[in-house]
py3Dmol code that shows the C-alpha trace and the ligand (Angstrom):
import py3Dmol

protein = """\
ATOM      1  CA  UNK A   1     172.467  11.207  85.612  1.00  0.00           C
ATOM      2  CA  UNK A   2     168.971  12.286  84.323  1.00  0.00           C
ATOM      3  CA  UNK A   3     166.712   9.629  84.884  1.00  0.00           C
ATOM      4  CA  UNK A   4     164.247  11.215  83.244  1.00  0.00           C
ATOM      5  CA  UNK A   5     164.852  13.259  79.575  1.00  0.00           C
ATOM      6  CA  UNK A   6     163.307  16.484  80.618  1.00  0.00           C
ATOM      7  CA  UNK A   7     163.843  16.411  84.152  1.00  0.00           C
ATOM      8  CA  UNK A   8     166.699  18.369  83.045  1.00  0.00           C
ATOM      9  CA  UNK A   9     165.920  22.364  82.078  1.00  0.00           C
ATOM     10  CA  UNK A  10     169.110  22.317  79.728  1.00  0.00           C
ATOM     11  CA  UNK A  11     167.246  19.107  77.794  1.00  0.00           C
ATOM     12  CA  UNK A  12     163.791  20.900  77.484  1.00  0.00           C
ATOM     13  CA  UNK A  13     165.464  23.979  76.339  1.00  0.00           C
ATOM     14  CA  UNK A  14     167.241  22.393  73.626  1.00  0.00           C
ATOM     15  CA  UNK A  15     164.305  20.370  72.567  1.00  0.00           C
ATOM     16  CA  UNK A  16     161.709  23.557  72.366  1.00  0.00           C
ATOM     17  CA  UNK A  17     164.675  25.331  70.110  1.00  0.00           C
ATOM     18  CA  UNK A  18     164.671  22.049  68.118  1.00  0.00           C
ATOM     19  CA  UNK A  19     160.875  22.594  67.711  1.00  0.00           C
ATOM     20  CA  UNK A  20     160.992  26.024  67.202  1.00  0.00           C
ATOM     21  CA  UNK A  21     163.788  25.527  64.046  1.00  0.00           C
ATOM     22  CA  UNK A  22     161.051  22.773  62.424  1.00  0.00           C
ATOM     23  CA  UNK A  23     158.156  25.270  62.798  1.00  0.00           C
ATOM     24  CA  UNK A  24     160.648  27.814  60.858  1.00  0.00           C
ATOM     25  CA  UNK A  25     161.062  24.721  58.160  1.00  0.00           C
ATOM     26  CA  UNK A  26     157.541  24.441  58.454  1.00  0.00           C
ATOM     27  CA  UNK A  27     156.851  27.849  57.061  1.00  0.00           C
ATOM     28  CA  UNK A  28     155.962  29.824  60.245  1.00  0.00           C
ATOM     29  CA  UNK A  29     157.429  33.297  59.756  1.00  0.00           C
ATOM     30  CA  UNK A  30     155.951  35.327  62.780  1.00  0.00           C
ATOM     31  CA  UNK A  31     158.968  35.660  64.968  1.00  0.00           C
ATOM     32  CA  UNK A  32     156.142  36.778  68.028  1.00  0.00           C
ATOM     33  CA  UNK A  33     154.917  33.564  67.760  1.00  0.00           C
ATOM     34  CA  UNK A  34     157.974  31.714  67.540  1.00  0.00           C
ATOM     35  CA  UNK A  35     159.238  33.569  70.428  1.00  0.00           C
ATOM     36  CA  UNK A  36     156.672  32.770  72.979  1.00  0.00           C
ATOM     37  CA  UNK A  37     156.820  29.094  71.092  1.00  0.00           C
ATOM     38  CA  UNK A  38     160.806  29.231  72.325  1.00  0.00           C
ATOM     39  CA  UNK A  39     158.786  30.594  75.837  1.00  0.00           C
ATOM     40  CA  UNK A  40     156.406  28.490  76.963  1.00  0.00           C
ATOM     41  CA  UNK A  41     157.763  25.057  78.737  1.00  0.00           C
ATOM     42  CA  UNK A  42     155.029  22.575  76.577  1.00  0.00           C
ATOM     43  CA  UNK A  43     156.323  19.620  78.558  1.00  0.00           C
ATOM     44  CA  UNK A  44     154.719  21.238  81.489  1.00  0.00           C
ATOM     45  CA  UNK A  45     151.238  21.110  80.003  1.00  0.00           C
ATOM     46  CA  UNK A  46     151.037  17.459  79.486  1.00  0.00           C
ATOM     47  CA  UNK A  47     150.716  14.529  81.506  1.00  0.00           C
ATOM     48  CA  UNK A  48     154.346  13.206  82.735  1.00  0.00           C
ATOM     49  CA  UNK A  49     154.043  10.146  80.986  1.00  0.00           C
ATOM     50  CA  UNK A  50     154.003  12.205  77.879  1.00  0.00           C
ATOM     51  CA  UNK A  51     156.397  14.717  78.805  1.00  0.00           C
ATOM     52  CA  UNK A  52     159.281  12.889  76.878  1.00  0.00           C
ATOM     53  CA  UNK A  53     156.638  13.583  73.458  1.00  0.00           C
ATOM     54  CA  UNK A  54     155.758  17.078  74.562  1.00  0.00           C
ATOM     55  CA  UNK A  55     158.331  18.874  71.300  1.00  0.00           C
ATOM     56  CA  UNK A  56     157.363  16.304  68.865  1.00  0.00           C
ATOM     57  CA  UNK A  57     155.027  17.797  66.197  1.00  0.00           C
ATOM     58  CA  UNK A  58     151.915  15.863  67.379  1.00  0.00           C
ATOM     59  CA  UNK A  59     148.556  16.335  69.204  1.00  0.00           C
ATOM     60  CA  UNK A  60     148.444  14.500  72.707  1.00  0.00           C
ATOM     61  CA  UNK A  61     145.965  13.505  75.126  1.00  0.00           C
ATOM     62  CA  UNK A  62     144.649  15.658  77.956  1.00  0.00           C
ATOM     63  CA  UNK A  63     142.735  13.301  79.420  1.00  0.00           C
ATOM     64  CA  UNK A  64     138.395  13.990  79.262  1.00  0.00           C
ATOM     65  CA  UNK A  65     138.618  12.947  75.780  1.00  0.00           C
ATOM     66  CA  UNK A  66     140.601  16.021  74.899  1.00  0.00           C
ATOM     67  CA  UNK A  67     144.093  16.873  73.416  1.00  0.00           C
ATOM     68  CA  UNK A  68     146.423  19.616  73.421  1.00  0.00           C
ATOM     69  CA  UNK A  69     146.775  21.080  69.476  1.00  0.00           C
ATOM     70  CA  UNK A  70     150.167  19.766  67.596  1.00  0.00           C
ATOM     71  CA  UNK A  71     152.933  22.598  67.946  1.00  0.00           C
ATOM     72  CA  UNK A  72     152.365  23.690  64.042  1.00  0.00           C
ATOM     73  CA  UNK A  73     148.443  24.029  64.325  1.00  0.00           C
ATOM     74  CA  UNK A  74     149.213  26.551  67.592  1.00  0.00           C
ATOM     75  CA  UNK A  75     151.390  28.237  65.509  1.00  0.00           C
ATOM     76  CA  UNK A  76     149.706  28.403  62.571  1.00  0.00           C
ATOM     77  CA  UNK A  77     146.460  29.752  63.601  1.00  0.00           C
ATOM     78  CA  UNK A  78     148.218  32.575  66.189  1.00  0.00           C
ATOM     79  CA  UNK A  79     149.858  33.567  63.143  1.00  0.00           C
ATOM     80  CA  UNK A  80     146.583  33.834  61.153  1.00  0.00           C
ATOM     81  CA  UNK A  81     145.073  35.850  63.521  1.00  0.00           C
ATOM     82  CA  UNK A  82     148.228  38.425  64.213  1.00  0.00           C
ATOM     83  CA  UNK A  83     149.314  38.650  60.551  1.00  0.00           C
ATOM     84  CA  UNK A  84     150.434  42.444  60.155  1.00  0.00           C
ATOM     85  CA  UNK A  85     148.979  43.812  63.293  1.00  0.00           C
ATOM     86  CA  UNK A  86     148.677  43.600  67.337  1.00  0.00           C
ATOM     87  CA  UNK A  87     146.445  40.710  68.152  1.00  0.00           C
ATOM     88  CA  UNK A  88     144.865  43.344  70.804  1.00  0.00           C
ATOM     89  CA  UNK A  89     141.688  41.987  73.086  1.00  0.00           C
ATOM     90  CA  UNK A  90     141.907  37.901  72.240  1.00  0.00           C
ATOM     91  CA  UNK A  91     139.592  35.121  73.134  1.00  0.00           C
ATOM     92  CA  UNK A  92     140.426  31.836  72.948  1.00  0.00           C
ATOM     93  CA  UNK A  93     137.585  29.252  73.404  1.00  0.00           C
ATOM     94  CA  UNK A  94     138.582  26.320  74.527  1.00  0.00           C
ATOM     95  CA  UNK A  95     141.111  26.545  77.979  1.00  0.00           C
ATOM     96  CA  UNK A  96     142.454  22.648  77.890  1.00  0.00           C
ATOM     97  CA  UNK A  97     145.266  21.969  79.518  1.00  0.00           C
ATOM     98  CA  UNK A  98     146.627  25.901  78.721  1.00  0.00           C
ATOM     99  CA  UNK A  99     149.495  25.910  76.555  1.00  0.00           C
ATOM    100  CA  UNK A 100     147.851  27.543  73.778  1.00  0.00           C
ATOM    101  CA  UNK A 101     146.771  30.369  76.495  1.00  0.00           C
ATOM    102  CA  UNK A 102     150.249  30.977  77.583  1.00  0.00           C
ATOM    103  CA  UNK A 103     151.670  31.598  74.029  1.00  0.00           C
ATOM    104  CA  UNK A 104     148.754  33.776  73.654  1.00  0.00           C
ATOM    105  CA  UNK A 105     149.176  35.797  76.573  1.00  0.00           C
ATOM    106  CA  UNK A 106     153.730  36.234  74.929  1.00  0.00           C
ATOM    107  CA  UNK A 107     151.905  37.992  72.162  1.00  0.00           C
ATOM    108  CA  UNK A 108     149.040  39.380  73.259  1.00  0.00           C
ATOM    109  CA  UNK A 109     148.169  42.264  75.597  1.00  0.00           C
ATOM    110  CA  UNK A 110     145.131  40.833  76.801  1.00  0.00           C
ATOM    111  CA  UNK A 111     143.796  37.519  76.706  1.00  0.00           C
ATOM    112  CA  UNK A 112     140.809  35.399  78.321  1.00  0.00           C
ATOM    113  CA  UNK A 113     140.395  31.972  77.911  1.00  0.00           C
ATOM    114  CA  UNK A 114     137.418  29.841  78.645  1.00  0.00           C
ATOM    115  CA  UNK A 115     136.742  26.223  79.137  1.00  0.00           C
ATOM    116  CA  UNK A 116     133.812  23.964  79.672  1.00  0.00           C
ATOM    117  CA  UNK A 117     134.825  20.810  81.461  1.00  0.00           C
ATOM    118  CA  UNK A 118     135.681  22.078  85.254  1.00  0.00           C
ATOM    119  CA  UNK A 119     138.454  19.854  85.844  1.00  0.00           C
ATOM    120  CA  UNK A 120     140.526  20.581  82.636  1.00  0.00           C
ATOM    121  CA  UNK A 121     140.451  24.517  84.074  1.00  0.00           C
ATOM    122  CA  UNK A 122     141.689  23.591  87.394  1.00  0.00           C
ATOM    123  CA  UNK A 123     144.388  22.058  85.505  1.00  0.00           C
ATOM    124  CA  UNK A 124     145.118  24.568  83.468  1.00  0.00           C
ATOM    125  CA  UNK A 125     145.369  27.013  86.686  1.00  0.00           C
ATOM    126  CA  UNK A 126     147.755  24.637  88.170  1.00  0.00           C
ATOM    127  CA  UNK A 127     149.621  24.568  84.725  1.00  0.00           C
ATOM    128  CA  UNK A 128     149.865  28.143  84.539  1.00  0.00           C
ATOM    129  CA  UNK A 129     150.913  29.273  87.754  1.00  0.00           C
ATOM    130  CA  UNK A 130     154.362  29.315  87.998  1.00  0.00           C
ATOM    131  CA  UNK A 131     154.001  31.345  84.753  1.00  0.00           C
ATOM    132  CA  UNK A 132     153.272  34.540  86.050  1.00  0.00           C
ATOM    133  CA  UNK A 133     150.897  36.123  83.340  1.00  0.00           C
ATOM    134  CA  UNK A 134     149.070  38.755  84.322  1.00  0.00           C
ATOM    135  CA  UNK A 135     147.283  39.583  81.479  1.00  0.00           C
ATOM    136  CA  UNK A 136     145.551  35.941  81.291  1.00  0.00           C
ATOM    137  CA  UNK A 137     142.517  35.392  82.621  1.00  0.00           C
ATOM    138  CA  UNK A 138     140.402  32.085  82.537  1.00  0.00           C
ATOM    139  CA  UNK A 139     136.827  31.497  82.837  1.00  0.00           C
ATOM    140  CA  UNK A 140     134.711  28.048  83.630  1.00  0.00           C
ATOM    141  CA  UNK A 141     132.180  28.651  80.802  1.00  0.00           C
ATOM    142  CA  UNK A 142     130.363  27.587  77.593  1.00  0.00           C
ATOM    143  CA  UNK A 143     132.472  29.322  75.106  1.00  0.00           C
ATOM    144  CA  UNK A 144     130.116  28.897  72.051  1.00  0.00           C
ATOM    145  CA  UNK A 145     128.693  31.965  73.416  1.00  0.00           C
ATOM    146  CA  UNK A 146     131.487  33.639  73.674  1.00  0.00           C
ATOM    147  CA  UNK A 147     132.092  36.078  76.748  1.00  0.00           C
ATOM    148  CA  UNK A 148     130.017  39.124  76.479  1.00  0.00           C
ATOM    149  CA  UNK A 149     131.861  40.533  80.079  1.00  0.00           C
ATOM    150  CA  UNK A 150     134.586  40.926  78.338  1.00  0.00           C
ATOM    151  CA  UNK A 151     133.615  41.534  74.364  1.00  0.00           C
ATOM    152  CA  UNK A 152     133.984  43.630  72.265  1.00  0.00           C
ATOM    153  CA  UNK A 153     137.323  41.276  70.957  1.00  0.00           C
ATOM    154  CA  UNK A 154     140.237  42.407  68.360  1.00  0.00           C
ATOM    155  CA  UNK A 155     141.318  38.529  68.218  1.00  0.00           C
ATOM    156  CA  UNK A 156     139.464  35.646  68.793  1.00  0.00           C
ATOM    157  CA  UNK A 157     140.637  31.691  68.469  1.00  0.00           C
ATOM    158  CA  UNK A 158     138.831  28.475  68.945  1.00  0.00           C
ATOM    159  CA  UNK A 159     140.885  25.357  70.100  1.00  0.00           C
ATOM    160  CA  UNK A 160     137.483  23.496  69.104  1.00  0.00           C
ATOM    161  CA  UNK A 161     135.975  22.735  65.835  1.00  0.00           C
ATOM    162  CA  UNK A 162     132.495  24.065  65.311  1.00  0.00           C
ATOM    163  CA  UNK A 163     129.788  22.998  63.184  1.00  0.00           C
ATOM    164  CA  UNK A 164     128.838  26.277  61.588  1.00  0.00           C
ATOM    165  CA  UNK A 165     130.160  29.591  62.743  1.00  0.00           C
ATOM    166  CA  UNK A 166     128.840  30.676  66.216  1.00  0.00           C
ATOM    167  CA  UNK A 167     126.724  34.181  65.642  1.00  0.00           C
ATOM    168  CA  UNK A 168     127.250  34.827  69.201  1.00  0.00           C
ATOM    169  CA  UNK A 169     131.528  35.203  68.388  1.00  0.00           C
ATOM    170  CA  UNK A 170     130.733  37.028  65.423  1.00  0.00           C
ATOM    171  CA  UNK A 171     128.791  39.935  67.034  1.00  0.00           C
ATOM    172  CA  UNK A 172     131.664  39.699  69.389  1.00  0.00           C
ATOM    173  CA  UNK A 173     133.945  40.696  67.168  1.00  0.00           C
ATOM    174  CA  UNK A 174     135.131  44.001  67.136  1.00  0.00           C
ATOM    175  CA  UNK A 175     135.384  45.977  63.515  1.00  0.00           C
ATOM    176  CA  UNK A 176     138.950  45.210  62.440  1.00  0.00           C
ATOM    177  CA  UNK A 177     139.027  42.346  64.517  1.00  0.00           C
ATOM    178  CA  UNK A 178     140.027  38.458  63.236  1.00  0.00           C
ATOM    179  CA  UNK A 179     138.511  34.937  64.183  1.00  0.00           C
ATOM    180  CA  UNK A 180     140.575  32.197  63.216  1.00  0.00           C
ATOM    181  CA  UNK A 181     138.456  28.668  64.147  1.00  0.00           C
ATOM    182  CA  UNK A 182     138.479  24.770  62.824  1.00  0.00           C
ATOM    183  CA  UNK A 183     135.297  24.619  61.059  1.00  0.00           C
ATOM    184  CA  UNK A 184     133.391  21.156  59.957  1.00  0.00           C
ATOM    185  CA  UNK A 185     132.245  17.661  61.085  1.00  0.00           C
ATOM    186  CA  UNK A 186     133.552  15.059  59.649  1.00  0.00           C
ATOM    187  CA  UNK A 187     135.786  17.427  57.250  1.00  0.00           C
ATOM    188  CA  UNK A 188     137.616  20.119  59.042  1.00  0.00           C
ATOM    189  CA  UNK A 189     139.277  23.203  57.765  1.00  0.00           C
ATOM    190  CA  UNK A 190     140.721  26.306  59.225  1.00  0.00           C
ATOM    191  CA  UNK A 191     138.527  29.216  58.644  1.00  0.00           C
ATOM    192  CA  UNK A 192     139.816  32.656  58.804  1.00  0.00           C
ATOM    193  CA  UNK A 193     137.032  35.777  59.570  1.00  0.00           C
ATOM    194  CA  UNK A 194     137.994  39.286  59.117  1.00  0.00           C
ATOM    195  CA  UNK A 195     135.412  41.873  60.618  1.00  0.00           C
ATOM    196  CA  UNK A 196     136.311  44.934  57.880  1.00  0.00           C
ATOM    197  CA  UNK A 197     136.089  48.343  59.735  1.00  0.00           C
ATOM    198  CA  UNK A 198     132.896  48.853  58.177  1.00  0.00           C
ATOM    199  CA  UNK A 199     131.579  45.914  59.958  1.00  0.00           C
ATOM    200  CA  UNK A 200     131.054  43.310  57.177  1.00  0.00           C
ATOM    201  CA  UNK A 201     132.508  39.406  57.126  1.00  0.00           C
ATOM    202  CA  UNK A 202     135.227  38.298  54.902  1.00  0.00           C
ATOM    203  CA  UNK A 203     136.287  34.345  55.020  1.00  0.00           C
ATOM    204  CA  UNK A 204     138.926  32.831  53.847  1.00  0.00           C
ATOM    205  CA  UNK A 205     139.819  29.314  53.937  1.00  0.00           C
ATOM    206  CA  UNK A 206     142.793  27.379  55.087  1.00  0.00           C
ATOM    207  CA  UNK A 207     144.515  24.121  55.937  1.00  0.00           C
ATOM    208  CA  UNK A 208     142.409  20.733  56.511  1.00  0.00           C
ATOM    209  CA  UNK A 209     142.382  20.336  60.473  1.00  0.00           C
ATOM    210  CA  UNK A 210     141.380  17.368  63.054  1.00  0.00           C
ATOM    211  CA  UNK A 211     140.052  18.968  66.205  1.00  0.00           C
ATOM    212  CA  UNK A 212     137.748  18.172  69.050  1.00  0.00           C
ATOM    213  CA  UNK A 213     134.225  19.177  68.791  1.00  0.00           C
ATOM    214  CA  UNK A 214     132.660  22.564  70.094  1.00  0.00           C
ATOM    215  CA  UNK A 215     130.450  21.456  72.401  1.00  0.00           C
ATOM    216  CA  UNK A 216     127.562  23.433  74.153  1.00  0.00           C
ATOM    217  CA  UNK A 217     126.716  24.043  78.349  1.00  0.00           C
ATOM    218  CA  UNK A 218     129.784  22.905  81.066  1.00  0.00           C
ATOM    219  CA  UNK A 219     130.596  19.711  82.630  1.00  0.00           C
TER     220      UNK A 219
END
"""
ligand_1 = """\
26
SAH
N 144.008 25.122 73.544
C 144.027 23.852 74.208
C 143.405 22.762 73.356
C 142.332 22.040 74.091
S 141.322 20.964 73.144
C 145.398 23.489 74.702
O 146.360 24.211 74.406
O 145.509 22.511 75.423
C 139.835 21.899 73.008
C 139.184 22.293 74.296
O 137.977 22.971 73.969
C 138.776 21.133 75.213
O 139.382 21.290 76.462
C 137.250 21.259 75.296
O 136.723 20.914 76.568
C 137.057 22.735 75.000
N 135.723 23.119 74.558
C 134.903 22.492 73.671
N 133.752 23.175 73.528
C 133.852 24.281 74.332
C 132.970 25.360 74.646
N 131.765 25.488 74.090
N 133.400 26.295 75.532
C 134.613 26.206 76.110
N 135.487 25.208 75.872
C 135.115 24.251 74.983
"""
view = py3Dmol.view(width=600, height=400)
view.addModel(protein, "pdb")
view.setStyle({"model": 0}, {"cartoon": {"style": "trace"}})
view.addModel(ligand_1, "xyz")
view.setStyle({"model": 1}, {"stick": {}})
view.zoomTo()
view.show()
């Protein structure tokens, strides 16, 4: 007997299908995505008391007045940024608890992460251990900045909602490259940014989001 619903592998496996089938009713098309969706053990990422919730299309709490994005929103904006090409170099600003890291590093060849409260990273480390991805990195830093180590970027994602658009992650973007980031206060929307070979900005905006704020220095 399971005492506990996803104690058992054969439970979580059938549940992440389940959610991977409603993000295909849901509209998400890019089977890369979906894959790493079908991947990544979510119910690792959050807190055991939420476990049981972890393949329910919702946002949960991380604890430091954080949450981990709802399975659609991760979806949707790794599909924004891919559509029709390799996602290539990728930032993601905004570590948390690290699911959204590990799907990134299924479908990208290279991704860094960074995150600006210190004990939501060490989770995240802990989280993504046993996951063996080599081509993840993660960085304790202020991410508004971006991270000019590692920059020029093909891909870059924010997991926060900022204000206005950070110059610093625009110059960081390499020609070609795409930004895909909750913009707004009290109204959110997804913004897409498209850095055209010649080096130009073209937005396009997409759903209404909810999001934690982008906020500034580490903690
Ligand atoms: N992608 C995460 C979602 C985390 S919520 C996941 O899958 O769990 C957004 C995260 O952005 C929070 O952990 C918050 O601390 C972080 N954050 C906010 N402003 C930031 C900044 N300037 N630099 C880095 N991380 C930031």
């Amino acid at each position: 007997m399971n005492s506990h619903p996803h104690s058992s592998s054969t439970t979580s496996v059938r549940a992440r299908a389940r959610m991977v089938e409603r993000l295909r009713e849901e509209g998400v098309r890019d089977e890369r995505v979906l894959r790493a969706m079908n991947q990544i053990p979510r119910h690792q990422f959050v807190q055991e008391a939420l476990a049981t919730r972890a393949y329910e299309d919702t946002s949960l709490p991380l604890g430091c007045q954080q949450t981990i994005s709802q399975p659609y929103v991760v979806a949707r904006m790794i599909e924004l940024l891919g559509a029709g090409r390799e996602l290539g170099r990728t930032l993601e600003v905004g570590t948390g608890c690290g699911y959204q890291a590990a799907v990134l590093a299924c479908v990208a060849p290279e991704v860094y992460s960074v995150e600006r409260i210190k004990a939501l990273l060490d989770r995240a480390k802990e989280n993504l251990r046993p996951l063996r991805l080599p081509n993840l990195r993660l960085k304790y830093a202020d991410g508004s900045v971006g991270l000019i180590e590692a920059a020029p970027f093909d891909s870059i994602i924010l997991a926060a909602a900022a204000p206005v658009i950070p110059k610093a992650l625009l110059t960081q973007l390499a020609p070609g490259g795409r930004m895909v980031l909750p913009v707004g206060e009290i109204e959110q929307y997804l913004l897409l940014i498209e850095r055209t070979p010649g080096g130009s900005f073209k937005e396009t905006r997409y759903d209404p989001v909810r999001f934690v704020p982008l906020l500034t220095g580490t903690e």
